[in-house]
Structures are given as C-alpha cells and as structure tokens.
C-alpha positions as CSV (number, residue, x, y, z in Angstrom):
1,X,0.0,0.0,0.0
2,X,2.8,2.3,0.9
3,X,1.8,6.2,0.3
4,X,-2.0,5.3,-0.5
5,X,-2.5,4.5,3.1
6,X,-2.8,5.9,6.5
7,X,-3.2,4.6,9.7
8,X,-4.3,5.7,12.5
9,X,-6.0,4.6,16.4
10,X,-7.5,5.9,19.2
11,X,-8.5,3.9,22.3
12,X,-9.2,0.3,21.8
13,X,-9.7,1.4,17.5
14,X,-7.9,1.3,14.8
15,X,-8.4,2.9,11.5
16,X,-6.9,3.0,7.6
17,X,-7.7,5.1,5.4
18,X,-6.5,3.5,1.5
19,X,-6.9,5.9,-1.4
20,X,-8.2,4.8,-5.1
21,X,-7.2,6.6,-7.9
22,X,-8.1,6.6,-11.4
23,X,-8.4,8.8,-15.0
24,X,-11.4,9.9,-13.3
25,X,-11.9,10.6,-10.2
26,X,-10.5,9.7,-6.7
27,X,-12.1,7.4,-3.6
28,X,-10.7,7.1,-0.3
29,X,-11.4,3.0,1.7
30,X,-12.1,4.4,5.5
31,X,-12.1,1.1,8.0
32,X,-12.7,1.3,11.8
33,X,-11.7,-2.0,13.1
34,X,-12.6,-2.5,17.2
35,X,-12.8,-5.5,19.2
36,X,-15.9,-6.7,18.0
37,X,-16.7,-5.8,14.7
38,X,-15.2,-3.6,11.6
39,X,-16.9,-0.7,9.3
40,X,-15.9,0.2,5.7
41,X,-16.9,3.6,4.0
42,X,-15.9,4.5,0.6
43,X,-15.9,8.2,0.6
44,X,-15.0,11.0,-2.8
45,X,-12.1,13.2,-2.3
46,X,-14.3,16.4,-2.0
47,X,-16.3,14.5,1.1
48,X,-12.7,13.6,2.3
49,X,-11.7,17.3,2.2
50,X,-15.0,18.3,4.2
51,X,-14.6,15.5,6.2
52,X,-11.1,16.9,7.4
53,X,-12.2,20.8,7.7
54,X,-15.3,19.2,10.1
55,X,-12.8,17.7,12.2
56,X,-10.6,21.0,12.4
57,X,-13.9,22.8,13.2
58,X,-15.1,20.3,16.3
59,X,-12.0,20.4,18.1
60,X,-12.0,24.5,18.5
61,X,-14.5,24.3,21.6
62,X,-14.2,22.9,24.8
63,X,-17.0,21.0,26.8
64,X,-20.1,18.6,26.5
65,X,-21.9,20.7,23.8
66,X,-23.8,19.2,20.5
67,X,-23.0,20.2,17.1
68,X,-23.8,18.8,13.6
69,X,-22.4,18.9,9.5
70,X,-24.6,17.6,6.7
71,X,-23.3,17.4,3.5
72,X,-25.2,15.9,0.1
73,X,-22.6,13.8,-2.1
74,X,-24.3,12.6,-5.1
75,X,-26.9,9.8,-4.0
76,X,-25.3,9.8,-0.5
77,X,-25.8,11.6,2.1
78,X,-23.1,12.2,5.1
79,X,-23.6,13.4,8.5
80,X,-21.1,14.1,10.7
81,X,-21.7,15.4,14.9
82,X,-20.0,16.1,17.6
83,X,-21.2,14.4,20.4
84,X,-20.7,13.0,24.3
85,X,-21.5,10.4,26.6
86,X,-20.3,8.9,29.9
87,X,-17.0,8.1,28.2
88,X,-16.1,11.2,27.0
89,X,-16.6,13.4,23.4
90,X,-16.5,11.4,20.2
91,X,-17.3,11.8,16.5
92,X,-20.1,10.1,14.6
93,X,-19.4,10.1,10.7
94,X,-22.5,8.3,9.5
95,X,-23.1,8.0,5.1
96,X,-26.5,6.8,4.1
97,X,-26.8,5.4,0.7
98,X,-30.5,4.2,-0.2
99,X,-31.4,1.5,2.4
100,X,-27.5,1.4,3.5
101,X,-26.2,3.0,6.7
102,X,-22.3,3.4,7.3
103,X,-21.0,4.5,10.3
104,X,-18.0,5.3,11.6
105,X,-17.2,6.5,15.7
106,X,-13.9,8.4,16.7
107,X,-13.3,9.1,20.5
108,X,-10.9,11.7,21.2
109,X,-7.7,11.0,23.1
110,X,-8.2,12.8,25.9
111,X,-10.5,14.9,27.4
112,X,-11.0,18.4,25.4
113,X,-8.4,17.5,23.0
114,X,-10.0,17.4,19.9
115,X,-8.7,15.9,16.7
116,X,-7.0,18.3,15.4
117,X,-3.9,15.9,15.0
118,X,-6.2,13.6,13.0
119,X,-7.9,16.3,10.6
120,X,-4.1,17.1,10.1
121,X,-3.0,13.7,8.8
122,X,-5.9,13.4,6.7
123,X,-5.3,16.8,5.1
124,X,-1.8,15.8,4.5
125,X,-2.9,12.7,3.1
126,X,-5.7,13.8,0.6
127,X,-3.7,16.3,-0.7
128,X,-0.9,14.4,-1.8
129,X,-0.6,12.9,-5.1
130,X,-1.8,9.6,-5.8
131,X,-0.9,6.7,-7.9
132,X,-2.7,7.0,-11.0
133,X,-4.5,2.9,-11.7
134,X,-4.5,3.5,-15.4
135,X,-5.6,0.6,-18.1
136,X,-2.3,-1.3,-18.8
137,X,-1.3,-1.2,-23.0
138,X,-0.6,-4.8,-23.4
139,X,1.3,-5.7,-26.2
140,X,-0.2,-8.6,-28.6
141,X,2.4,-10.4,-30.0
142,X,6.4,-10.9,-29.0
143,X,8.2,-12.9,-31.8
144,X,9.9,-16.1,-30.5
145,X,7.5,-16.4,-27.2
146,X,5.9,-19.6,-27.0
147,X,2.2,-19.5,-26.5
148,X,2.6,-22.8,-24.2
149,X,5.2,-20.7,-21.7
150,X,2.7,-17.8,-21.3
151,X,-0.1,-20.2,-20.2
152,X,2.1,-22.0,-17.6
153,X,3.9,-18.5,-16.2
154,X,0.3,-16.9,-16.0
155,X,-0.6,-16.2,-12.8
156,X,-4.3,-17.7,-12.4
157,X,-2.5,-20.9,-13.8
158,X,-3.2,-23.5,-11.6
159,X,-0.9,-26.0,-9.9
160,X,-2.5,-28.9,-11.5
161,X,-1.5,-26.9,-15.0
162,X,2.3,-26.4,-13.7
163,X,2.1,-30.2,-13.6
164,X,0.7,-30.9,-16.7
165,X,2.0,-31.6,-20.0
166,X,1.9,-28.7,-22.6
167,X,2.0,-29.2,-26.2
168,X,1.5,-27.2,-29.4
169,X,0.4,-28.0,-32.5
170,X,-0.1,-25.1,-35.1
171,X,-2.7,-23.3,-33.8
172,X,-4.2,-25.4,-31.2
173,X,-2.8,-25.7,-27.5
174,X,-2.7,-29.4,-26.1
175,X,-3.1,-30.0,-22.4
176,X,-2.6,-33.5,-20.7
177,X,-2.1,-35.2,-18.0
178,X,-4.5,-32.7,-15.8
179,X,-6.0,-33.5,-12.7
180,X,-9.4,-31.5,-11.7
181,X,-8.8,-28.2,-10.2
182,X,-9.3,-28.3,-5.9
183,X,-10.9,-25.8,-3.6
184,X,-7.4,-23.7,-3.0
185,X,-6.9,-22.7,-6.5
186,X,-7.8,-19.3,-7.2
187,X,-10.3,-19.6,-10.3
188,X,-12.4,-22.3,-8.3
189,X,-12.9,-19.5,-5.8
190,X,-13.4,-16.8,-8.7
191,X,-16.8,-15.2,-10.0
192,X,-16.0,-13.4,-13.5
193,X,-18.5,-10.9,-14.5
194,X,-18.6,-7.9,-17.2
195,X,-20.2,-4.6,-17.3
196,X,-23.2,-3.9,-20.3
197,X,-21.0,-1.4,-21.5
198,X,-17.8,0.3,-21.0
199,X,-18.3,2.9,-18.4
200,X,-15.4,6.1,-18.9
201,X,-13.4,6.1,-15.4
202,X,-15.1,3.3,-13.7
203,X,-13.1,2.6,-10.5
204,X,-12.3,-0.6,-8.4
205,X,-13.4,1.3,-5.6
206,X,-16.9,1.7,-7.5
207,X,-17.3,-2.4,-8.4
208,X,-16.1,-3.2,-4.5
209,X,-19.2,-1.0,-3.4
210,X,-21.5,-2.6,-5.9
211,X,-20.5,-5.9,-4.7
212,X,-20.7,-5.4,-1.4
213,X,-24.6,-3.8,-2.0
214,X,-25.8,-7.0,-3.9
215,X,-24.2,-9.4,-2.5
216,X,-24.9,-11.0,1.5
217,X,-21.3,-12.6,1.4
218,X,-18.7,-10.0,1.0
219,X,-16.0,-9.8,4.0
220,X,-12.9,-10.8,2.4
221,X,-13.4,-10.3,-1.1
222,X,-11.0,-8.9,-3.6
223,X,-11.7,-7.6,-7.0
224,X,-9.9,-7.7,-10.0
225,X,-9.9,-5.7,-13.1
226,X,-9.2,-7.9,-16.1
227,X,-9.2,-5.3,-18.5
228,X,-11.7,-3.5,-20.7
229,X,-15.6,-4.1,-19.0
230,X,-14.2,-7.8,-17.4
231,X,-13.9,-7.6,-13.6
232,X,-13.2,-10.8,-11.5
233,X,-14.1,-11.5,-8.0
234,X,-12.0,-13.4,-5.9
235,X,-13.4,-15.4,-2.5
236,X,-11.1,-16.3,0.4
237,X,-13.0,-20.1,-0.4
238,X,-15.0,-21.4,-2.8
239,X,-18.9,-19.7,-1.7
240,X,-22.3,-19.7,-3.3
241,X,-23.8,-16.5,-3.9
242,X,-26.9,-15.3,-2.3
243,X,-28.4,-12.1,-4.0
C-alpha cells in the first residue's frame, strides 16, 4: 500500500484510510476496526476534504456541547456530529446510501483535546498525489514467445496446469495429463463478470461498493480488473452466492 495508506487509532480502534485513484476521479477505503466488529466507508475526495475541515472545526470548543455537519454527495448523504456520553466526546461520521447505513465513531484522546492531530494527517494525506490505476497497453504479440510458456507462467495458472503436459500443435494448445482443479486454486474460488457497457473512469473502488450492496457474502473479497468491461471477484473459499 505504501503512500496510498494511513493509519491511525484511538482507544481500543484502529483505522486505515486506502486511497483509489483513477483517470477519473479519486475514492478514499475508511475502516474502523474494534474489538468486535469492523466498518468500511468508501468516501470521494471532495467528502474527504469536508470530512477533514469538520474535524478541524469540532476540536475549537471545549466541553459537553452538540454540534452537527450535513453534507449531500451525489446519492449519498453524510452526517457528521460532535457528540458526548459517559465516556467522554466522540465523533459520529455516518453515510447513508439508499437503504445502507455506514457508520464510523472516533473518540478523542483525551479529554477536550479534539482531533485536530487527526484532521491534520488526513489533510496531508488527501492532498498528496496519488498513484494513478490506469488501463495497462498490453502488447499482442512478442516474436519467439511460446504461447505454451505464457499459459504455464500466468498467474491464475493452476498447480494442476504447472504439472501438466503442454503441447502445441499449429494453432491449437494441447493439455494432458490434468487433474481436476481443488478448492485452493484461485479460479475455483473466482466469480468473473462484465459490465453492459464500458463505463469512462469506472473505478475498483466503485465495483467493490456494488458488490458489497448485492451481495450478503462480502467480508474478504478482492476484486480484479481484467481489463476492458471484465472484472473478477476473488473469495477467500469457494462460496455460493446469495443475492
């Protein structure tokens, strides 16, 4: 992850903040792990900026006093308050999406101190340039580079493929001595799906969300772009979907 990620934790929390770039546009992965359970909230970079300045603007007063931010981001809608209980002050950040309700709680450190520090590392963050995820230019052919070696380098080859027996005969790839792909390989654990149409500056960031509205079984899943409208979803074991 390097410089797309922060890091940061307060109490008994921890939290990572991961940013997605592409042509388009720019998402930032918030997750608030705790003891018990973990959020995820994809926010834009323009929510991430007000996000930040909201922050700054809560820690300038002292005491057990109520405030609130709203702010309308496309289809979403974010709301942000400073609030108090018998612990001390803390932060809601809460995104509503449709039927979907994110939230996300930071507790300051101490009492009255704000998080100033935090609204600082964000800013940094956010402001700094990321790494743009552009569509790789593959190259069709390489003269001299057997079509056989590509398949058994690839990396969703298999290791029943590593073991088998590659031929080729003109134009047609022969492959023997295979035995039936298990559980721990990774297409056996793989959903590959495509778009209806190419979408201009679609993100992974924007197929994650998708995926994690339609689908009940998400924790753990990584997506893939495979180039062009092609996307494939990757389980930690082999699941059946329930939409």
């Amino acid at each position: 992850m390097g410089d797309d990620t922060i890091f940061f934790a307060v109490g008994f929390k921890s939290y990572d903040i991961t940013r997605v770039v592409s042509r388009a546009e720019t998402w930032y992965d918030w997750v608030e792990r705790g003891r018990k359970m973990m959020t995820r909230m994809s926010i834009s970079q323009k929510t991430m900026e007000w996000l930040a300045y909201t922050l700054k603007e809560a820690s300038k007063s002292h005491g057990n006093t109520v405030r609130r931010w709203k702010r309308q981001d496309h289809f979403t809608e974010l709301f942000c308050a400073r609030n108090y209980n018998k612990f001390g002050r803390y932060i809601s950040i809460i995104k509503v999406q449709d039927k979907k309700r994110d939230v996300i709680i930071i507790p300051e450190w101490s009492l009255n101190s704000g998080w100033m520090d935090i609204a600082t590392k964000i800013s940094v963050f956010i402001n700094a340039k990321g790494q743009s995820i552009g569509k790789t230019s593959h190259r069709k052919t390489e003269k001299g580079l057997l079509y056989s070696d590509i398949v058994r380098n690839n990396k969703w080859s298999t290791r029943e493929l590593n073991g088998a027996r590659i031929q080729q005969k003109g134009n047609s790839l022969i492959i023997s001595d295979a035995i039936s792909t298990t559980q721990n390989e990774s297409l056996a654990k793989s959903v590959v799906g495509s778009l209806p149409e190419e979408i201009p500056g679609i993100t992974l960031s924007e197929i994650r969300r998708w995926v994690a509205s339609t689908w009940r079984y998400n924790h753990g899943i990584n997506i893939f772009d495979l180039g062009g409208i092609d996307f494939s979803s990757n389980f930690p074991i082999e699941q059946r979907l329930i939409t």
